[in-house]
C-alpha positions as CSV (number, residue, x, y, z in Angstrom):
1,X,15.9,-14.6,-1.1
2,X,14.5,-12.5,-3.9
3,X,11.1,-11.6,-3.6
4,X,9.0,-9.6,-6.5
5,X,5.3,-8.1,-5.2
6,X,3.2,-7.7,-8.7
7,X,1.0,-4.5,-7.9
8,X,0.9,-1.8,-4.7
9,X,-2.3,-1.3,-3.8
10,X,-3.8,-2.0,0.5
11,X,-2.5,-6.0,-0.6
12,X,0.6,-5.8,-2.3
13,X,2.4,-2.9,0.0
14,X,0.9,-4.3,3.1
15,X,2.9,-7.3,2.0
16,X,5.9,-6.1,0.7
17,X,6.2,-3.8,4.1
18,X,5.6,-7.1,6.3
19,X,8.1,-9.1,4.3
20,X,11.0,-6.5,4.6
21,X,10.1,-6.2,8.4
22,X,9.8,-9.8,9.2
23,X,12.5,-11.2,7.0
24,X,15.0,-8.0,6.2
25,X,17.8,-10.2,4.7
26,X,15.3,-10.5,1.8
27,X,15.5,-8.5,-1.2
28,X,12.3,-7.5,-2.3
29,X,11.0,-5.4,-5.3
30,X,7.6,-3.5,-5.8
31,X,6.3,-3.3,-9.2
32,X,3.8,-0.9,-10.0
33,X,2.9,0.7,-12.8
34,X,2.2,3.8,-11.2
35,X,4.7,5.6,-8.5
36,X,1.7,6.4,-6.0
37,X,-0.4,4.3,-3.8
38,X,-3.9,5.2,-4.5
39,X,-6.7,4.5,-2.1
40,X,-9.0,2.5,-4.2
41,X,-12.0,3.7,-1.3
42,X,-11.4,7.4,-1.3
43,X,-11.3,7.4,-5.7
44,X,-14.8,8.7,-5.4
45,X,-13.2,12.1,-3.1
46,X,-10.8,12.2,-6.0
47,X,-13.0,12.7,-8.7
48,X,-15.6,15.0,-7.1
49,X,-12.5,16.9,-6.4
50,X,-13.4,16.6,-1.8
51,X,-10.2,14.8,-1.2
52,X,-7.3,12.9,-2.7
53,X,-6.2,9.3,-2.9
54,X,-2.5,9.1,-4.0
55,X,0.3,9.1,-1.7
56,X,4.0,8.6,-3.0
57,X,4.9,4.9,-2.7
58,X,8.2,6.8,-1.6
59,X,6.0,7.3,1.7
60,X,4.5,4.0,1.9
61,X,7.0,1.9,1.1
62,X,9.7,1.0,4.1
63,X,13.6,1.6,4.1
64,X,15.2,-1.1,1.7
65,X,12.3,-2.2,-0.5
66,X,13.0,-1.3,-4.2
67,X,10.6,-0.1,-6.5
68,X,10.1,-0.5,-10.3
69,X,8.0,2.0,-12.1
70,X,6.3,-0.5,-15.1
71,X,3.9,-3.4,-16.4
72,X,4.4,-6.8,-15.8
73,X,3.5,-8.5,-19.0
74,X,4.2,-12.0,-18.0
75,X,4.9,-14.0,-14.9
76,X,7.3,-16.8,-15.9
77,X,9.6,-19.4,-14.5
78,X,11.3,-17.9,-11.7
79,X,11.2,-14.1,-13.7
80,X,8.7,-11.6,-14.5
81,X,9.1,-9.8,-17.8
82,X,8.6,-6.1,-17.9
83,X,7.9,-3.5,-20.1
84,X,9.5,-3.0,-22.7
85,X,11.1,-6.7,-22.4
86,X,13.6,-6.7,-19.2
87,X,13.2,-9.3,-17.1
88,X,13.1,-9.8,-13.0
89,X,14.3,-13.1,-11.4
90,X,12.4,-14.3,-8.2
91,X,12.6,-16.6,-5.7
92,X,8.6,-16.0,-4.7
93,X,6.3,-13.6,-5.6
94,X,3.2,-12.0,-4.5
95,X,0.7,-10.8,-7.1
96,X,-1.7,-8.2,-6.3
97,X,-2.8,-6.6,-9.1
98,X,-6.7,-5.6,-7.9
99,X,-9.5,-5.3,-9.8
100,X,-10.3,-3.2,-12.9
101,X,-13.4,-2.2,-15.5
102,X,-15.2,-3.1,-18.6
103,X,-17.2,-0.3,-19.2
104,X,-19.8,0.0,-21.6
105,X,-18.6,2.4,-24.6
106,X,-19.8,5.7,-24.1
107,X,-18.9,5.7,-20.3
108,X,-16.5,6.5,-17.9
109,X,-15.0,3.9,-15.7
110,X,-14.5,5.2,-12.4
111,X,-12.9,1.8,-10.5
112,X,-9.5,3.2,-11.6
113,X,-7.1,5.7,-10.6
114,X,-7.1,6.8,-14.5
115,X,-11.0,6.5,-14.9
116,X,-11.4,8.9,-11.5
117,X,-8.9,11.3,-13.1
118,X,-10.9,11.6,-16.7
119,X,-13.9,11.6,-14.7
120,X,-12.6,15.0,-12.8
121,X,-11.4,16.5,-15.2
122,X,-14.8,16.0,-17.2
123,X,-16.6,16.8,-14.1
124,X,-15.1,20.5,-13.8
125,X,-15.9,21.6,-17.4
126,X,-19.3,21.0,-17.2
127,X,-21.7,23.8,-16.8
128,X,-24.2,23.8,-13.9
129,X,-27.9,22.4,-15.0
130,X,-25.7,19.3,-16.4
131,X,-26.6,16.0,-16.0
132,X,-24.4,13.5,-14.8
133,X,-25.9,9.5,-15.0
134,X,-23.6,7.1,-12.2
135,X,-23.9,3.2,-13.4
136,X,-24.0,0.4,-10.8
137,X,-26.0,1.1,-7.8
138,X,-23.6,-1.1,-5.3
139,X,-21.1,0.8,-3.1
140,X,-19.0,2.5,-5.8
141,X,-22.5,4.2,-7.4
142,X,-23.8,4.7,-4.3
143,X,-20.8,7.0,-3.1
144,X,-20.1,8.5,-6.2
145,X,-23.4,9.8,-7.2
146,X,-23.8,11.3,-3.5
147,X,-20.2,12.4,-3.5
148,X,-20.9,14.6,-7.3
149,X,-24.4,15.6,-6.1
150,X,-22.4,16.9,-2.2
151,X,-19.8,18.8,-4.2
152,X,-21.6,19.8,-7.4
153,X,-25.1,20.7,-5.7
154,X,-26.2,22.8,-9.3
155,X,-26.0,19.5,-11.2
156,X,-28.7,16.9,-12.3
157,X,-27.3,13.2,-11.0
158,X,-29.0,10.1,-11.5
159,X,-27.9,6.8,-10.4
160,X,-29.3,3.6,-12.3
161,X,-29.0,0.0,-11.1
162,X,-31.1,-2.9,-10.6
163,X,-30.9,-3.2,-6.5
164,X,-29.9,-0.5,-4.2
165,X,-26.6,-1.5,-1.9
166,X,-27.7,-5.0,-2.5
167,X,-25.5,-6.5,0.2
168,X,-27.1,-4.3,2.5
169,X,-30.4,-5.5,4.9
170,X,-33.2,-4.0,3.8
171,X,-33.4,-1.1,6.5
172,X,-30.1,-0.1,5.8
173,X,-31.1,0.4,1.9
174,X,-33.8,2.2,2.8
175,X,-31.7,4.5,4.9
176,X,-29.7,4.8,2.0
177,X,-32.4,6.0,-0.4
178,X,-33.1,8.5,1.8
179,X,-29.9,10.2,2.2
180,X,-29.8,10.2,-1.6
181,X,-32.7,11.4,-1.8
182,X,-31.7,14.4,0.8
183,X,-28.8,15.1,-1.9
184,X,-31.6,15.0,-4.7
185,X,-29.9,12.0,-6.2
186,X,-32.7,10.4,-8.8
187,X,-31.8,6.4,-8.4
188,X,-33.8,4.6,-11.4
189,X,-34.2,0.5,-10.8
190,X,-33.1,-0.4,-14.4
191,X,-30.2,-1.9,-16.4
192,X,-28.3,0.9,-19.0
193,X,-28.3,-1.1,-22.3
194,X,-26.3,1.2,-24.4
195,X,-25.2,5.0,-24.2
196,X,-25.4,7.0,-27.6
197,X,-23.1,9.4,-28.2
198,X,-24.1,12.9,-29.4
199,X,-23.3,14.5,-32.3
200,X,-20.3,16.3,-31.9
201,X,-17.4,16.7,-30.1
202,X,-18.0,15.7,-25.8
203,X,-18.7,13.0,-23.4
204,X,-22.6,13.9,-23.8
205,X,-24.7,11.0,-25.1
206,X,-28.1,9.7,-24.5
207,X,-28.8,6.9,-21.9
208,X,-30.9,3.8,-23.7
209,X,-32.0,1.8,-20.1
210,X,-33.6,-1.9,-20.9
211,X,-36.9,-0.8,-20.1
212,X,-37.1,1.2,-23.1
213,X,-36.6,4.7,-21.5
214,X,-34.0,7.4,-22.9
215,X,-32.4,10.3,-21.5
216,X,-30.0,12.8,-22.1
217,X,-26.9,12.3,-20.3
218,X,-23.6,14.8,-20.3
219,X,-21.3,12.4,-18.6
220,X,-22.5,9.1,-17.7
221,X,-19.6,6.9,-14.9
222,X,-19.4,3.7,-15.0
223,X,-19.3,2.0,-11.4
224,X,-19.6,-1.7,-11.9
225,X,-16.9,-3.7,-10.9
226,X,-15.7,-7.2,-11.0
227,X,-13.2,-7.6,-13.7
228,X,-9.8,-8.3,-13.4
229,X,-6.4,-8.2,-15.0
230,X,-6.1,-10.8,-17.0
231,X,-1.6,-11.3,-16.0
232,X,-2.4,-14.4,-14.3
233,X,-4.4,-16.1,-17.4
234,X,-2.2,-15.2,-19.8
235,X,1.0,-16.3,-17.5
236,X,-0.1,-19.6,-17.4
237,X,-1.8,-19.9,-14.0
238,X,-4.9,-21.5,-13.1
239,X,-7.8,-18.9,-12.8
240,X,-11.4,-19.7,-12.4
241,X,-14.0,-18.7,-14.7
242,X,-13.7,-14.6,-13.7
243,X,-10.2,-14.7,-14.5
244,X,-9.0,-14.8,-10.7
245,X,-6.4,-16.9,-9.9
246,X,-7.1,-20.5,-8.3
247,X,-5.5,-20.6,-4.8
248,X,-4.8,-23.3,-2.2
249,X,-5.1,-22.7,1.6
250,X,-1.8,-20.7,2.2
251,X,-2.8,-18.5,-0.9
252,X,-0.8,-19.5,-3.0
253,X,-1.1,-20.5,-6.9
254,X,-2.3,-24.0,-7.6
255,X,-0.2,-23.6,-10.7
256,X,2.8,-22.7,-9.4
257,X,3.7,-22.4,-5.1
258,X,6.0,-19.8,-5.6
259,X,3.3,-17.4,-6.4
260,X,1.2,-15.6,-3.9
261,X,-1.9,-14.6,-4.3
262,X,-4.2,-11.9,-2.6
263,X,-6.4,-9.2,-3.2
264,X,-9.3,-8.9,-5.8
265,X,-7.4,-10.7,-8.6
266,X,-6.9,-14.0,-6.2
267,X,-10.6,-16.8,-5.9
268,X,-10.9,-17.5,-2.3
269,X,-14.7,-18.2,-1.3
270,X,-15.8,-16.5,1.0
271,X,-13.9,-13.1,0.3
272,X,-14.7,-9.9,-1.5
273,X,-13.3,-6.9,-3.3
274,X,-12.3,-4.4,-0.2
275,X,-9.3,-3.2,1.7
276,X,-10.8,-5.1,4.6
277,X,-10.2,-8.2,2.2
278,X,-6.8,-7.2,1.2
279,X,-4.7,-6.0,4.1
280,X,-5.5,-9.6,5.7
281,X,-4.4,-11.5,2.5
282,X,-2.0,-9.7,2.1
283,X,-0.5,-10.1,5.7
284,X,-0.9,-13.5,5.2
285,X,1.0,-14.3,2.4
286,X,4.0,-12.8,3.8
287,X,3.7,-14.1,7.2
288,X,3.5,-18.0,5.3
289,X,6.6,-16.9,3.2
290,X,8.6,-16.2,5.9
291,X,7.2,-19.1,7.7
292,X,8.2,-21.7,5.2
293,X,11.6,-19.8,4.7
294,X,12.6,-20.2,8.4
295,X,11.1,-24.4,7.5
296,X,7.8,-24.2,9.5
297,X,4.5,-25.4,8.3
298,X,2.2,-22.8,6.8
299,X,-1.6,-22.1,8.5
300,X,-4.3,-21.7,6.1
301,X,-5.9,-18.5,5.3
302,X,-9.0,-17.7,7.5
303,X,-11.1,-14.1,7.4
304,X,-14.4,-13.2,9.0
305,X,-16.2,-9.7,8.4
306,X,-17.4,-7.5,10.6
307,X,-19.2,-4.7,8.2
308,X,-19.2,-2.6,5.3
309,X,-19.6,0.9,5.6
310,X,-20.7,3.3,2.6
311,X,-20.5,7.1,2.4
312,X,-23.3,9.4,1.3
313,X,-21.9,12.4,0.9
314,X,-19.6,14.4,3.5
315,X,-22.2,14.1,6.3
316,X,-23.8,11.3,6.1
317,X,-22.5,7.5,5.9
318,X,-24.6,3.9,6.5
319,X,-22.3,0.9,8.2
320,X,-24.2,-2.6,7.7
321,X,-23.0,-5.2,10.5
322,X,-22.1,-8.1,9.7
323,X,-21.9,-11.7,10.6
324,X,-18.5,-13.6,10.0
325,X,-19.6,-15.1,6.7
326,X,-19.9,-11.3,5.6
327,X,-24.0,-12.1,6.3
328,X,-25.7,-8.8,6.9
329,X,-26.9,-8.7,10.5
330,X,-30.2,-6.5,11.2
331,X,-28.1,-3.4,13.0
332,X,-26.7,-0.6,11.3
333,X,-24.9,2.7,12.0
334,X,-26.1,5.9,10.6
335,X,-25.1,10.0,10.1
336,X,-22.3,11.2,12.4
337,X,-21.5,7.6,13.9
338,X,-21.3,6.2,10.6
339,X,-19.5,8.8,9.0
340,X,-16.7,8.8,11.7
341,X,-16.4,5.2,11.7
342,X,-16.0,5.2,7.7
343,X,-13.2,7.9,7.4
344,X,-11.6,5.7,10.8
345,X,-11.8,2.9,8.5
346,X,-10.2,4.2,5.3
347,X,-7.6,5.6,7.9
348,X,-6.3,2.5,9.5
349,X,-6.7,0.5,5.9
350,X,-4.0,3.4,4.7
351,X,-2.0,2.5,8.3
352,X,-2.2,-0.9,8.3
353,X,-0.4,-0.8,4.6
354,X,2.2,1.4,5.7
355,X,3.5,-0.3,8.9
356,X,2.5,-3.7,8.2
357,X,0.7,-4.1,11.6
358,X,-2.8,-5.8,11.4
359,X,-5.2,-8.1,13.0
360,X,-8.7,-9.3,11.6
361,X,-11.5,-11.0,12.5
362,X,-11.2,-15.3,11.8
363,X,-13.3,-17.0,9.3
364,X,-16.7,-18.8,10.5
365,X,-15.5,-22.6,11.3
């Protein structure tokens, strides 16, 4: 049995690692275009130069899994094609290629391993009394802007977005302001319109928000997520109208049962972005595969949430509880608690991808 996974983030090696431990007479192949796993939840330690998140797929990856190093520019009949043009012939395959950015021009997307890297190295040139303007105020904002204004405390930082941790109950965002505003991080309710670019050479422009208001900005992120690769639209499958692909109850393509899918790129109501999301999925779909392999009826997918937890900073975190529909709850952790419980979090996620061992809360009935 030949089994390609399309993408190795917390979904696709989680699977891939599961597969070659449940079922190790299959053969299965990684593609990525990348040869490191990065931690999609530590990108805003990369970029603030605190921490790192790449580790070698060579070190995530178990004993007998193959990996290709390339992009997958179409899923086929039975074959992926490759760049530039070879070809890859599977029996099932799991596609897991995440999320990604549209960022407005004149911005920095900071969602991707590549955006965090240009966002570092602009980071470190510039001069202290700078201003650097974070876009999106949900969780990616949120722990970038405090992340820059921890590390880089002789800089100007400014988040914008039209509602604070938005998931969040409302004492947790109020929490939240607060530890911002312990880091002096200026968060402006607004929408950014358009970001001029200055004469010259530089990632300096000047922020135009919808209210009217302009500022000078000399490197403005862009933290809004959402998007998606578009591999599985332009491979034929069905996708909704985000461009994520339509799923039945084992996860797997409506278009096309051979193909798994999981992770940010795959519609399932009820889910969103996170590794919490994606090692589950992800666990899933190679449990059913092996399952229908060995000629057993597959269970349908079923997740429940139990939090989110966000970072401010080094020292100080927020965790909203949840209810099983991903609901928030009144009760949240705060400061030391919180920040333990975050970093134990972004831990196991790391784990539970490298040894294929997970459990997770069910769905609500």
């Amino acid at each position: 049995m030949k089994v390609v996974v399309v993408g190795a983030g917390y979904a696709g090696t989680l699977a891939a690692n599961r597969l070659a431990k449940k079922a190790p007479e299959a053969h299965v192949t990684v593609v990525n275009p990348r040869s490191d796993f990065v931690e999609r939840v530590r990108l805003h330690q990369q970029l603030a130069g605190t921490g790192r998140a790449a580790t070698p797929l060579s070190d995530m990856l178990r004993e007998g899994i193959h990996s290709r190093l390339a992009m997958v520019r179409k899923i086929g009949d039975g074959s992926v094609t490759l760049d530039p043009g070879k070809t890859l012939d599977f029996d099932y395959l799991v596609l897991a290629v995440g999320s990604t950015t549209r960022p407005l021009a004149g911005t920095v997307p900071i969602g991707t391993w590549e955006g965090a890297e240009q966002a570092r190295a602009a980071l470190a040139k510039l001069p202290a009394g700078s201003t650097v303007t974070v876009v999106g105020a949900g969780l990616t904002g949120i722990e970038t802007a405090s992340e820059v204004a921890c590390a880089r405390s002789d800089l100007r930082v400014r988040l914008v977005g039209q509602s604070l941790a938005p998931t969040f109950s409302p004492g947790a965002q109020r929490r939240i302001h607060a530890g911002l505003e312990r880091l002096h991080v200026s968060v402006l309710r607004d929408t950014v319109e358009a970001v001029l670019p200055a004469a010259g050479e530089g990632s300096a422009g000047t922020v135009r928000l919808r209210s009217g208001e302009e500022f000078g900005s000399d490197l403005t992120l862009w933290a809004v997520l959402g998007a998606v690769p578009d591999l599985a639209a332009r491979s034929g499958l069905r996708v909704d109208d985000d461009g994520r692909a339509v799923v039945d109850a084992y996860l797997r393509s409506v278009s096309d049962p051979r193909v798994f899918v999981v992770g940010d790129c795959a519609s399932i109501a009820g889910s969103r972005p996170a590794c919490q999301t994606a090692g589950p999925q992800g666990a899933h779909a190679a449990d059913t595969l092996v399952r229908l392999t060995k000629g057993r009826d597959p269970k349908p997918y079923s997740q429940g949430y139990t939090g989110t937890a966000l970072s401010i900073g080094r020292r100080d975190a927020v965790i909203q509880l949840t209810h099983q529909d991903d609901s928030p709850t009144r009760f949240y952790l705060t400061s030391r608690l919180a920040v333990v419980g975050k970093e134990l979090g972004a831990r196991t996620a790391k784990h539970c991808a490298r040894t294929a061992t997970i459990t997770w809360r069910s769905g609500p009935e």
